[in-house]
C-alpha positions in Angstrom: -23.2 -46.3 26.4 -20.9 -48.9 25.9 -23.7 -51.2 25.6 -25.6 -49.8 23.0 -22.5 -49.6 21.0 -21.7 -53.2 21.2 -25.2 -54.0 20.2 -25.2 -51.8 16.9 -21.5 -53.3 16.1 -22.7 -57.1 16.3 -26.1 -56.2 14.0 -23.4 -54.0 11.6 -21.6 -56.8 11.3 -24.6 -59.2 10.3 -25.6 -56.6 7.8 -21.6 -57.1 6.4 -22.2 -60.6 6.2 -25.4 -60.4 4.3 -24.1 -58.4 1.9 -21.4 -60.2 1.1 -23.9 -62.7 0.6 -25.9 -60.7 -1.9 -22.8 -59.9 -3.4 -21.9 -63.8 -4.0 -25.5 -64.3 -5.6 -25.2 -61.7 -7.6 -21.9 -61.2 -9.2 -20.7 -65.3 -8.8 -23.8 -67.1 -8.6 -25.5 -65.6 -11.5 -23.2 -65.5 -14.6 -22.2 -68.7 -13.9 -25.7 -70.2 -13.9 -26.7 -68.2 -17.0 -22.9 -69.5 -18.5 -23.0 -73.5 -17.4 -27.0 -74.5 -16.8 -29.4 -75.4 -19.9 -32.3 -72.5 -21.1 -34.8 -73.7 -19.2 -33.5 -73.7 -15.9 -31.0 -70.9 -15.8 -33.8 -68.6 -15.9 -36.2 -69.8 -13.4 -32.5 -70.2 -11.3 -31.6 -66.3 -11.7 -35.0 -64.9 -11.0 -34.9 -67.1 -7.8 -31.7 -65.8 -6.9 -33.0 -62.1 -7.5 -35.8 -62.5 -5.8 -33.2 -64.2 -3.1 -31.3 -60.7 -3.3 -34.0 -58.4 -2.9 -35.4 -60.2 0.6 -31.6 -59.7 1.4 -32.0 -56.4 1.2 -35.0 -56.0 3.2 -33.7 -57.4 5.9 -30.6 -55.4 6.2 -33.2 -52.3 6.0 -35.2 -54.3 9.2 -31.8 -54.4 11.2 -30.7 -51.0 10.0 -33.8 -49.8 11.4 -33.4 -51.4 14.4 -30.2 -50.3 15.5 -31.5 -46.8 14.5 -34.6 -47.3 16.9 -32.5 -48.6 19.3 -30.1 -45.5 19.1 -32.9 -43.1 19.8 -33.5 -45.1 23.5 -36.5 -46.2 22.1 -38.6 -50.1 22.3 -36.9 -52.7 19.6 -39.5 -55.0 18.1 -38.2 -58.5 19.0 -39.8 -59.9 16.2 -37.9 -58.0 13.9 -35.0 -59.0 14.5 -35.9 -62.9 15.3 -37.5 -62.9 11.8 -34.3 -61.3 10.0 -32.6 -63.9 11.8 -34.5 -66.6 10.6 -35.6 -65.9 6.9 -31.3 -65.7 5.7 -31.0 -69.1 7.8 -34.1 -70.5 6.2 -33.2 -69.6 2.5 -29.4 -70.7 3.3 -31.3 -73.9 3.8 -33.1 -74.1 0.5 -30.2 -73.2 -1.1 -28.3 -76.4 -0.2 -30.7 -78.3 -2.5 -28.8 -76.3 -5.2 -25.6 -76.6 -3.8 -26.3 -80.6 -4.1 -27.7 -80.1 -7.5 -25.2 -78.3 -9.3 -22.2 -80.3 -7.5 -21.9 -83.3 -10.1 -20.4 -82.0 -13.2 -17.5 -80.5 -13.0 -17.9 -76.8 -14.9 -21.0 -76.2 -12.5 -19.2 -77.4 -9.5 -18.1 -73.6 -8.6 -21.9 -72.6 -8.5 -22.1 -74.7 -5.6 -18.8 -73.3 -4.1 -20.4 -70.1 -4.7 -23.2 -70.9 -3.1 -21.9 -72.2 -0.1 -19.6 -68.9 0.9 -23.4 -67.4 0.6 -25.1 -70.0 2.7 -21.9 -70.0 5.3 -22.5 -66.3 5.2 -26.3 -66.4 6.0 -25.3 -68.9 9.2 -22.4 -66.3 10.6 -25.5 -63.4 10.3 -27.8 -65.7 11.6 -25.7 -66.6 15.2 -24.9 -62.4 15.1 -28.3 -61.7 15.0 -29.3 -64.2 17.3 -26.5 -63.2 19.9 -27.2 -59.3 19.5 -31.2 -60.2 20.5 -31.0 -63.0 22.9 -27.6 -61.8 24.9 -28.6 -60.9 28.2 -25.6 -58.2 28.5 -26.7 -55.9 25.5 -30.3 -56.0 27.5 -33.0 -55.6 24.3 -36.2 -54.3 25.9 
């Protein structure tokens, strides 16, 4: 019992770090791109970043349902939760490119800041995810 418990606290507390994540994009990231960056390419930046947001929140659905799957004693799909491990890591990736292109001037220079706490974020949920599926003591069928 103790075990299962465990398990569901480590993918809770992924899901807590990719919503602070969402939370950075969307009430940091976004008014500051739509205040500091030039027409053309603050909007192609915010629908990127919402776009960003709602992936976010499909994966906390995948690892919400997988700790309720894995409540009921029932088979976890692996895949799930290798893939919601991988997709916030892979986008906190791509995201550095904007971290490097909004760090030269200096009114832009807290996007990137901002953008970092969400891309630090995405690599803490990443290693939780990561330990919660390939930890040999929490024992993921």
């Amino acid at each position: 019992m103790v075990q299962k418990s465990s398990f569901a606290k480590i993918l809770y507390m992924a899901i807590g770090f990719i919503i602070f994540s969402i939370l950075v994009i969307t009430l940091r990231v976004i008014p500051l791109v739509h205040v500091h960056v030039p027409q053309p390419y603050s909007n192609a930046t915010i629908i990127v970043e919402s776009v960003v947001s709602v992936i976010y929140l499909l994966i906390i659905v995948g690892i919400y349902w997988t700790i309720r799957i894995h409540g009921r004693g029932k088979r976890i799909n692996k895949e799930l939760l290798v893939a919601c491990g991988i997709i916030p890591l892979v986008i906190g990736l791509i995201g550095l490119d904007g971290v490097a292109a909004y760090w030269d001037k200096a009114e832009t220079r807290s996007i990137s800041i901002a953008l970092l706490f969400s891309i630090s974020s995405n690599i803490i949920a990443f290693v939780l995810i990561f330990i919660a599926r390939y930890s040999k003591r929490y024992k993921v069928r």
